[in-house]
CHARMM internal coordinates of N, CA and C (Angstrom, degrees):
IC EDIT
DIST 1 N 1 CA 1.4506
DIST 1 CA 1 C 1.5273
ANGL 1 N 1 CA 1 C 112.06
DIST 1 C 2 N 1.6163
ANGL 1 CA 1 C 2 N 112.75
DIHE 1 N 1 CA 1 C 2 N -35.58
DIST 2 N 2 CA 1.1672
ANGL 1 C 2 N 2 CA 95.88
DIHE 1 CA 1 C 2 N 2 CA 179.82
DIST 2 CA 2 C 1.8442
ANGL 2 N 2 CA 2 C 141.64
DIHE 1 C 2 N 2 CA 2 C -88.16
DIST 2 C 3 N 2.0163
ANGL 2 CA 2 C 3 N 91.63
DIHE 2 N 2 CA 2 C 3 N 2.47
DIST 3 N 3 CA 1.3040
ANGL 2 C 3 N 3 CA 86.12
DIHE 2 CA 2 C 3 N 3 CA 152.82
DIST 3 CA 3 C 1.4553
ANGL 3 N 3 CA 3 C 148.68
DIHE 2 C 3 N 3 CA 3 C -101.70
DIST 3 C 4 N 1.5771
ANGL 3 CA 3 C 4 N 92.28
DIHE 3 N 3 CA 3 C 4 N 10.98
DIST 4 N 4 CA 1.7804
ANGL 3 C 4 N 4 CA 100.08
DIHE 3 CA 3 C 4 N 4 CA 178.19
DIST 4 CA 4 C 1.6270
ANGL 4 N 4 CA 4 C 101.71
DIHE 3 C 4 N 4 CA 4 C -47.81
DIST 4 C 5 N 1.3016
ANGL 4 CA 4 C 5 N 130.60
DIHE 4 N 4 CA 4 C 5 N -64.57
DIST 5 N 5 CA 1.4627
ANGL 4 C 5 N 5 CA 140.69
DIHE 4 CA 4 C 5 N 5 CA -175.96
DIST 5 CA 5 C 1.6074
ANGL 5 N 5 CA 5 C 102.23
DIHE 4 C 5 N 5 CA 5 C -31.82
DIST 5 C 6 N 1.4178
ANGL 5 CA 5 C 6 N 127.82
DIHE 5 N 5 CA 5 C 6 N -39.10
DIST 6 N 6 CA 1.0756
ANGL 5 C 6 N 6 CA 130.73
DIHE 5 CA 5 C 6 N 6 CA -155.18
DIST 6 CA 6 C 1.3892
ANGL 6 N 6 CA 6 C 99.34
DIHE 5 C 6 N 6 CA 6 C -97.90
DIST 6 C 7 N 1.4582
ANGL 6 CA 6 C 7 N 116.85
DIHE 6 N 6 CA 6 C 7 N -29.88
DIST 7 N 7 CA 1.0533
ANGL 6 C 7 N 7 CA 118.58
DIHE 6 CA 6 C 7 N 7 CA -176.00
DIST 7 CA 7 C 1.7006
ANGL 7 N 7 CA 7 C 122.32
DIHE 6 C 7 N 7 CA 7 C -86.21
DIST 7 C 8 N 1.2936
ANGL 7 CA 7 C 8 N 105.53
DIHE 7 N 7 CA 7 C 8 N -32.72
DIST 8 N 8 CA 1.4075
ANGL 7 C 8 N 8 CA 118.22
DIHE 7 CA 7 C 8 N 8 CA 160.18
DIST 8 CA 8 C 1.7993
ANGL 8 N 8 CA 8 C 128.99
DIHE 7 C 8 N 8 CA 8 C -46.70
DIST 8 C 9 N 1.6430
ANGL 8 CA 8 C 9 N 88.38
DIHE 8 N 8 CA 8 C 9 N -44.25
DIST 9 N 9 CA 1.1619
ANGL 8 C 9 N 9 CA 91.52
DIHE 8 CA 8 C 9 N 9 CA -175.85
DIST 9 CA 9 C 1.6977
ANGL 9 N 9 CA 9 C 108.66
DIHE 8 C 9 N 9 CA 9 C -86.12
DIST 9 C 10 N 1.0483
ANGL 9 CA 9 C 10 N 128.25
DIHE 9 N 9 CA 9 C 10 N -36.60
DIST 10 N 10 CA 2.0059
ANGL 9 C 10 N 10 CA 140.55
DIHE 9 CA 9 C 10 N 10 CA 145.60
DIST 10 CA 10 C 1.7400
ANGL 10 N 10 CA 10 C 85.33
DIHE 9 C 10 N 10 CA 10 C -21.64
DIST 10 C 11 N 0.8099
ANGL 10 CA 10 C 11 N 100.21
DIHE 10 N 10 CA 10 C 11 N -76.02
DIST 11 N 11 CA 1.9446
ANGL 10 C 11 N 11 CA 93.76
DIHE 10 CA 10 C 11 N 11 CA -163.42
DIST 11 CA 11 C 1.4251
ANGL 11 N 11 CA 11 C 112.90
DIHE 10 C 11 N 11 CA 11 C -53.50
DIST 11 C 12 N 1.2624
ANGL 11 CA 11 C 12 N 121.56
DIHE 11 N 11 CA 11 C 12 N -45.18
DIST 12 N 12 CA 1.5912
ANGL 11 C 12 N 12 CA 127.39
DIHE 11 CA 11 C 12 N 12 CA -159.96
DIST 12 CA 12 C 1.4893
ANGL 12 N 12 CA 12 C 84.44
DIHE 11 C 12 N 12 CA 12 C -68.99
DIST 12 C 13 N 1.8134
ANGL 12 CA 12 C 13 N 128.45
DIHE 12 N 12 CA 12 C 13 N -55.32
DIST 13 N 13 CA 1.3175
ANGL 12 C 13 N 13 CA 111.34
DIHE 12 CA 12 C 13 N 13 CA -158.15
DIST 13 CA 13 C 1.4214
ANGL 13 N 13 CA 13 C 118.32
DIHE 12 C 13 N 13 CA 13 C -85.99
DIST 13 C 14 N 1.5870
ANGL 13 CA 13 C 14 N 125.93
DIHE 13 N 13 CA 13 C 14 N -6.06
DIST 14 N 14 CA 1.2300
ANGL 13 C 14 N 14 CA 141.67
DIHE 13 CA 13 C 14 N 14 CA 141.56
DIST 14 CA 14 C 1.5719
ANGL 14 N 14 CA 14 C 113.29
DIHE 13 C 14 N 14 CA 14 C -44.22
DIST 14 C 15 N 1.3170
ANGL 14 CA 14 C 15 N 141.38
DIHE 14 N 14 CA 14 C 15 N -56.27
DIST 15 N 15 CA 1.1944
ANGL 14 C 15 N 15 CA 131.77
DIHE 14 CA 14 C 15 N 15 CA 176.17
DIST 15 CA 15 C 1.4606
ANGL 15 N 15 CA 15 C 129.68
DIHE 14 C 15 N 15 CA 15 C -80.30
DIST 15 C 16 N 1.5818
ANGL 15 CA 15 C 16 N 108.09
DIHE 15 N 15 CA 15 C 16 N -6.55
DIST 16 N 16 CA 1.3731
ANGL 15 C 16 N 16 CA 118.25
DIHE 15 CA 15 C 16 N 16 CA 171.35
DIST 16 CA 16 C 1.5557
ANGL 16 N 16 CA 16 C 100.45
DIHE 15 C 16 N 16 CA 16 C -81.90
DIST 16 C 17 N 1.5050
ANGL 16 CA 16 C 17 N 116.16
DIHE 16 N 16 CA 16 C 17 N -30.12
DIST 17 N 17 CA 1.8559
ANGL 16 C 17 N 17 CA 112.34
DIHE 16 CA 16 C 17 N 17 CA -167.31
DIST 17 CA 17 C 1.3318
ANGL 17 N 17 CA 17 C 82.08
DIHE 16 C 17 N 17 CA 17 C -90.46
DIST 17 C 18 N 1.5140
ANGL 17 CA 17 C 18 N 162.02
DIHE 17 N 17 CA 17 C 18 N 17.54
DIST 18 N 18 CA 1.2217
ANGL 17 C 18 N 18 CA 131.87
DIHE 17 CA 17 C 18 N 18 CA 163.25
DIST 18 CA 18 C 1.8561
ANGL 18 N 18 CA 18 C 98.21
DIHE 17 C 18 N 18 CA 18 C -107.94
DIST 18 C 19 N 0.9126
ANGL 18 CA 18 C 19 N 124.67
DIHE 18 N 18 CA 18 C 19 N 36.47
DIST 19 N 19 CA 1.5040
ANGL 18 C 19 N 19 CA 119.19
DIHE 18 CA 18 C 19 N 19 CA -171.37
DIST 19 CA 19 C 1.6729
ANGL 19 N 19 CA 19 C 108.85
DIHE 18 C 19 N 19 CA 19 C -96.28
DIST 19 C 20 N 0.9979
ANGL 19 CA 19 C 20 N 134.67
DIHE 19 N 19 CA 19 C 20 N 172.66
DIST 20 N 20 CA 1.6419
ANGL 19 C 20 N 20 CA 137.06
DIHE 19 CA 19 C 20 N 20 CA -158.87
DIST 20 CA 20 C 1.9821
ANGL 20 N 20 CA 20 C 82.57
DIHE 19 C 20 N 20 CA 20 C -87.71
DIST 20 C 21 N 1.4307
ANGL 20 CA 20 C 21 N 94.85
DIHE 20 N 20 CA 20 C 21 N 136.23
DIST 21 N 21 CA 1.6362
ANGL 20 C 21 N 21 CA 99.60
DIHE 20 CA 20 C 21 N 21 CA -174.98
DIST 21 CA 21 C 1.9201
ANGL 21 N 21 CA 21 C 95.13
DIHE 20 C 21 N 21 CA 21 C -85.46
DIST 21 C 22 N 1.4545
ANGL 21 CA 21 C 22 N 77.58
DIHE 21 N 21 CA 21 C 22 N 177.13
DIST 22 N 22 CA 2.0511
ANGL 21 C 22 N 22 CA 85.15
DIHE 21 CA 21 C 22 N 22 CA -155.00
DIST 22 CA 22 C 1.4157
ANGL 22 N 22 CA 22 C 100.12
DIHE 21 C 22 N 22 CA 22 C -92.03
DIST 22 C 23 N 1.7468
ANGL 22 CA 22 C 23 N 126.24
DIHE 22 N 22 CA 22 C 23 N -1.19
DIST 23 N 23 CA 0.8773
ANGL 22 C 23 N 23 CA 104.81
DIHE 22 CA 22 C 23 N 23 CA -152.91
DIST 23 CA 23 C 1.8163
ANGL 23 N 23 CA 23 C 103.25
DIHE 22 C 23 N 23 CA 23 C -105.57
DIST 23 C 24 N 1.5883
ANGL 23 CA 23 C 24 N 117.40
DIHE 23 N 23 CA 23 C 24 N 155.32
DIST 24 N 24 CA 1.7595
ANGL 23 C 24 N 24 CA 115.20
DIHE 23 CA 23 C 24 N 24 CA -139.59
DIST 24 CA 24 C 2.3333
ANGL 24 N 24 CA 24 C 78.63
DIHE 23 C 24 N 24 CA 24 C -68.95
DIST 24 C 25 N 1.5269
ANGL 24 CA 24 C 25 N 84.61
DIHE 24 N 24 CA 24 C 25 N 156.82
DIST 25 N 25 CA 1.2492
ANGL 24 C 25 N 25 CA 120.54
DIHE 24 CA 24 C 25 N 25 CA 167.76
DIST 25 CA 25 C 1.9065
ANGL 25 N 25 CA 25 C 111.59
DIHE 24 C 25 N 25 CA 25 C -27.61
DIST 25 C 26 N 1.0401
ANGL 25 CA 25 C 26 N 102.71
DIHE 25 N 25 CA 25 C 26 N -80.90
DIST 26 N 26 CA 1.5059
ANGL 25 C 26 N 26 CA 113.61
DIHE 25 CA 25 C 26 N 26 CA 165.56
DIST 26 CA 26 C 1.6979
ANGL 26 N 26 CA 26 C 103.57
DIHE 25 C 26 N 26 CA 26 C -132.69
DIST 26 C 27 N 1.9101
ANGL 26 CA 26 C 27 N 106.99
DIHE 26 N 26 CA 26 C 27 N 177.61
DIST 27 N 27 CA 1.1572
ANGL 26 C 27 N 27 CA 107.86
DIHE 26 CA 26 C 27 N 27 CA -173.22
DIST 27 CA 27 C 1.6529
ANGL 27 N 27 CA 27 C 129.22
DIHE 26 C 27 N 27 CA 27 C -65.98
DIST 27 C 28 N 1.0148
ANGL 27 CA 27 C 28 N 95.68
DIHE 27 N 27 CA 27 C 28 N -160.07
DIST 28 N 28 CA 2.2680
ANGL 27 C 28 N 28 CA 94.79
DIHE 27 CA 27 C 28 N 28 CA 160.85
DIST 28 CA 28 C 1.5618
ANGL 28 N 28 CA 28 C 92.31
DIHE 27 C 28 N 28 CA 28 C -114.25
DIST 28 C 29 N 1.1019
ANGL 28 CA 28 C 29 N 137.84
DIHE 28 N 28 CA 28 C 29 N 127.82
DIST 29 N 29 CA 1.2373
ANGL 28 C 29 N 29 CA 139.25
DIHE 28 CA 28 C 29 N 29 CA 147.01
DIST 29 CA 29 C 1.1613
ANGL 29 N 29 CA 29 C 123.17
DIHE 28 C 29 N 29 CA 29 C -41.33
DIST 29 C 30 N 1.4448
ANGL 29 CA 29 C 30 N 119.16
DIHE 29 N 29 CA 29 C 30 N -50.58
DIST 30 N 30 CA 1.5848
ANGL 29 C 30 N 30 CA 114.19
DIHE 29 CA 29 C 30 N 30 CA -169.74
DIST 30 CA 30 C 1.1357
ANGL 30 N 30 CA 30 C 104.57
DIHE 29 C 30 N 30 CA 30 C -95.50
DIST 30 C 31 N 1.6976
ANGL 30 CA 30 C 31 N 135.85
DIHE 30 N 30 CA 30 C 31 N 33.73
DIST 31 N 31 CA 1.7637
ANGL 30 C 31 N 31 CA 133.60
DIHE 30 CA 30 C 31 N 31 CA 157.24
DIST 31 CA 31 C 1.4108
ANGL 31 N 31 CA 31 C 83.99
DIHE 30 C 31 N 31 CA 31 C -95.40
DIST 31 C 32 N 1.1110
ANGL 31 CA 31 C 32 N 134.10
DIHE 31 N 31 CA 31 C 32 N -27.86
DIST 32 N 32 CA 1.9688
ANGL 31 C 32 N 32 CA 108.82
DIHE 31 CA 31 C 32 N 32 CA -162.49
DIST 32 CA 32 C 1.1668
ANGL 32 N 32 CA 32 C 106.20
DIHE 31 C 32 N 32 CA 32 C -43.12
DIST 32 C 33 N 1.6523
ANGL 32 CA 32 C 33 N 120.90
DIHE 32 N 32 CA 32 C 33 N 131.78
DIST 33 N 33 CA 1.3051
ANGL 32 C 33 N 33 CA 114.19
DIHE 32 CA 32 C 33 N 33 CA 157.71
DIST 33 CA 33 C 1.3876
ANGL 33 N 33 CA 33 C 112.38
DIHE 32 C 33 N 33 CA 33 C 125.08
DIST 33 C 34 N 1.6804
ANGL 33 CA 33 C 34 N 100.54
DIHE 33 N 33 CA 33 C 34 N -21.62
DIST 34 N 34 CA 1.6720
ANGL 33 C 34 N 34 CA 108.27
DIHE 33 CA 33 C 34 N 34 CA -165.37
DIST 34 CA 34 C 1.4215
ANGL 34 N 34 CA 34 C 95.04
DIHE 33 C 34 N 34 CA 34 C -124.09
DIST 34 C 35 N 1.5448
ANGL 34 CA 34 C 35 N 126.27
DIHE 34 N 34 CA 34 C 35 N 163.60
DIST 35 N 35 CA 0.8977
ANGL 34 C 35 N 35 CA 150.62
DIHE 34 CA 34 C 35 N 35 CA -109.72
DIST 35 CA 35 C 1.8362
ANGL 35 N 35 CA 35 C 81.81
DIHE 34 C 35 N 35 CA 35 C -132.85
DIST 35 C 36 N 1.1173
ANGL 35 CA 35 C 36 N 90.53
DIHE 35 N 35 CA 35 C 36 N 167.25
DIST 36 N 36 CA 2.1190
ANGL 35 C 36 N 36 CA 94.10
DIHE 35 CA 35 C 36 N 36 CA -171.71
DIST 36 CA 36 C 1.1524
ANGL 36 N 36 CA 36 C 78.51
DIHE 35 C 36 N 36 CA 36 C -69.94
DIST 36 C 37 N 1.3477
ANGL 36 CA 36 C 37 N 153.87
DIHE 36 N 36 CA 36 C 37 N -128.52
DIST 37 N 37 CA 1.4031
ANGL 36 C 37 N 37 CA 140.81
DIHE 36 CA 36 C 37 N 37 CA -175.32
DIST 37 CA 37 C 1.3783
ANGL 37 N 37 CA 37 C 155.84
DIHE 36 C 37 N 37 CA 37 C 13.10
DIST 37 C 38 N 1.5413
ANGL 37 CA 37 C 38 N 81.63
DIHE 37 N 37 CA 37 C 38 N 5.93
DIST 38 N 38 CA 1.6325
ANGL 37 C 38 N 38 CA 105.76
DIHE 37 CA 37 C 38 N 38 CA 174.14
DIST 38 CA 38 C 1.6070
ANGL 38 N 38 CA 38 C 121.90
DIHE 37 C 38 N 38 CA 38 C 65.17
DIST 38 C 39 N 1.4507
ANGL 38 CA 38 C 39 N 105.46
DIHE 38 N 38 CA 38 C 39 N -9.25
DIST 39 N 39 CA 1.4527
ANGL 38 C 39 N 39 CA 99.68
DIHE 38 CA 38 C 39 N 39 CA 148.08
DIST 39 CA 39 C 1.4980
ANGL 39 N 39 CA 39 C 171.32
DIHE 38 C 39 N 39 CA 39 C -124.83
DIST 39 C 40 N 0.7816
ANGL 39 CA 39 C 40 N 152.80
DIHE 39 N 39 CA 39 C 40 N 171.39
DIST 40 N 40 CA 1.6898
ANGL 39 C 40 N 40 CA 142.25
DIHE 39 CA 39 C 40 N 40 CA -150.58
DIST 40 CA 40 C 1.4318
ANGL 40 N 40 CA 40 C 92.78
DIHE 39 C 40 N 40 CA 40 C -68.78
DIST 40 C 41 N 1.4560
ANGL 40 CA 40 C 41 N 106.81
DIHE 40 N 40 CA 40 C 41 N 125.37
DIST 41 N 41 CA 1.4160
ANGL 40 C 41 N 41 CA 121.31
DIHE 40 CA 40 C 41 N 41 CA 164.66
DIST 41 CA 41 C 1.7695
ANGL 41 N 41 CA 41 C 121.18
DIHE 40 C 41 N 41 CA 41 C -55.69
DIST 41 C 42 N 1.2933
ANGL 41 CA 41 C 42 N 103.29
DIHE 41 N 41 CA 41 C 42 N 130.80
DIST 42 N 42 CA 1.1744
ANGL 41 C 42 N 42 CA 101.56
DIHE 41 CA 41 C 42 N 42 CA 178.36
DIST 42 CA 42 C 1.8285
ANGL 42 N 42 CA 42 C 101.02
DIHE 41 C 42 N 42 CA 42 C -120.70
DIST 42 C 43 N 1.6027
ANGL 42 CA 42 C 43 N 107.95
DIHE 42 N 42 CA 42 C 43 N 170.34
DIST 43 N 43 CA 1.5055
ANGL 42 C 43 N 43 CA 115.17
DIHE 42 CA 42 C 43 N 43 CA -173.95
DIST 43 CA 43 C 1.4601
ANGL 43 N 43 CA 43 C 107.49
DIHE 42 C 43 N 43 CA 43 C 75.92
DIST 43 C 44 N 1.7801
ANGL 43 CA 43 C 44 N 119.44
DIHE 43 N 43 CA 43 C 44 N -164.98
DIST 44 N 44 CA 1.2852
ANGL 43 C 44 N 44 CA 106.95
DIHE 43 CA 43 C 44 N 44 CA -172.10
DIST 44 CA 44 C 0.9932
ANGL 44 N 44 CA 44 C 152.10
DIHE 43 C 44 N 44 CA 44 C -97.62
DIST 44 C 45 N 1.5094
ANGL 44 CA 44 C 45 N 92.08
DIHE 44 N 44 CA 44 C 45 N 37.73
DIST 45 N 45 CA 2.0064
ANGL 44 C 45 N 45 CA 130.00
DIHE 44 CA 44 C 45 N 45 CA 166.84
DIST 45 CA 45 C 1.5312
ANGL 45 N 45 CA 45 C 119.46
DIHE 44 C 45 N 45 CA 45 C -77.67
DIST 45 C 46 N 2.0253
ANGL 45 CA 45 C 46 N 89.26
DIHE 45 N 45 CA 45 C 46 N -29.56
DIST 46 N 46 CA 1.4954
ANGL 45 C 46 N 46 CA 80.56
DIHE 45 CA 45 C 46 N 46 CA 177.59
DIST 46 CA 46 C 1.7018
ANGL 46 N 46 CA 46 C 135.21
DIHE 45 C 46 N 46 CA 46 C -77.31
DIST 46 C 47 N 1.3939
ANGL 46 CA 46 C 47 N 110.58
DIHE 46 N 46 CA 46 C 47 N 169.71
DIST 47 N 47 CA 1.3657
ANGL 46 C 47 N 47 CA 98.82
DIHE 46 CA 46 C 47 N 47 CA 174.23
DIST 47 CA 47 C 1.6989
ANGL 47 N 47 CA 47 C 98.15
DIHE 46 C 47 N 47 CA 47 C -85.81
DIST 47 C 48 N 1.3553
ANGL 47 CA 47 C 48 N 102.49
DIHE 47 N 47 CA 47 C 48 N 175.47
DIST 48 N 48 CA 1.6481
ANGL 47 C 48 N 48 CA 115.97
DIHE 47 CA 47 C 48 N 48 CA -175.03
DIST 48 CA 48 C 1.5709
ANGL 48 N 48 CA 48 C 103.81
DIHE 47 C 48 N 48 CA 48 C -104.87
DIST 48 C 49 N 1.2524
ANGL 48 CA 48 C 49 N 107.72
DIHE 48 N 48 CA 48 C 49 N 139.35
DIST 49 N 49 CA 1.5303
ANGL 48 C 49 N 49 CA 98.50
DIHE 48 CA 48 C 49 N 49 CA 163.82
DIST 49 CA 49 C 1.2152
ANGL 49 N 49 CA 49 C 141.93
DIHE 48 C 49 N 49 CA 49 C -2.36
DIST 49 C 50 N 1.6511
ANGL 49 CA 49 C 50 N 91.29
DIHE 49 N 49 CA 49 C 50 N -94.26
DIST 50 N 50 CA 1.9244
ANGL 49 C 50 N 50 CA 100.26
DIHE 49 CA 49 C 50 N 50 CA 167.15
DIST 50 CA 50 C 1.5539
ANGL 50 N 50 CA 50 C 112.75
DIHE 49 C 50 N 50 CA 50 C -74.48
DIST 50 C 51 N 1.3567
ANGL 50 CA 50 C 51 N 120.28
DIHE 50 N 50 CA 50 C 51 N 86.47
DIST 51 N 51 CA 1.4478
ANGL 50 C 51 N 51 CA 128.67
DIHE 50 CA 50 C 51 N 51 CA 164.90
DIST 51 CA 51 C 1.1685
ANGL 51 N 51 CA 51 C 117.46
DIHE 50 C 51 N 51 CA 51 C -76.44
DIST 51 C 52 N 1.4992
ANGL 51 CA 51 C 52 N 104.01
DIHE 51 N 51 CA 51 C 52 N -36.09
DIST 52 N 52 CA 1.3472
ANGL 51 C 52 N 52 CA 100.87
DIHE 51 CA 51 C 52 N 52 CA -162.55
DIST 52 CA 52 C 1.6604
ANGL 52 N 52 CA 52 C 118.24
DIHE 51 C 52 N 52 CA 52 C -120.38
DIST 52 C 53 N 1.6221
ANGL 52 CA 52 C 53 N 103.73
DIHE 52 N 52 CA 52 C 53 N 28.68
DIST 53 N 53 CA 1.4286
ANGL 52 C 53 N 53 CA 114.99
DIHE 52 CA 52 C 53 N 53 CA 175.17
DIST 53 CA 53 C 2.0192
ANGL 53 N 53 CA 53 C 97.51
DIHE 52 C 53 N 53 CA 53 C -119.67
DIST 53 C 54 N 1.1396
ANGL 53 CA 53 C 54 N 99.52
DIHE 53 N 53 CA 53 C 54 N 66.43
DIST 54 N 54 CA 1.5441
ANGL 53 C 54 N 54 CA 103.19
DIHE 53 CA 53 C 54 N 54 CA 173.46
DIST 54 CA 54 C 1.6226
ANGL 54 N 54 CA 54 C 104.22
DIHE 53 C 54 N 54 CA 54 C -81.88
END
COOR INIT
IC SEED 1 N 1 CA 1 C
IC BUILD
């Protein structure tokens, strides 16, 4: 008797961790780059100008 309680609650939090996760489908393309705040990083997070003339 006294593990139905234990077992109830094993189940309830077993079917809450199988639920569709929250996080979106795929990304946004056009945030790459910016900051949770939507803006361009500045200091020494940012990228530099010529990034892309290596």
């Amino acid at each position: 008797m006294k593990m139905l309680p234990i077992f109830a609650i094993f189940l309830l939090l077993s079917l809450a961790a199988c639920g569709k996760p929250s996080a979106p489908e795929s990304p946004d393309p056009s945030t790459y780059g910016l900051t949770h705040e939507g803006e361009v990083p500045e200091g020494r997070h940012s990228q530099p100008e010529n990034a892309d003339s290596n």
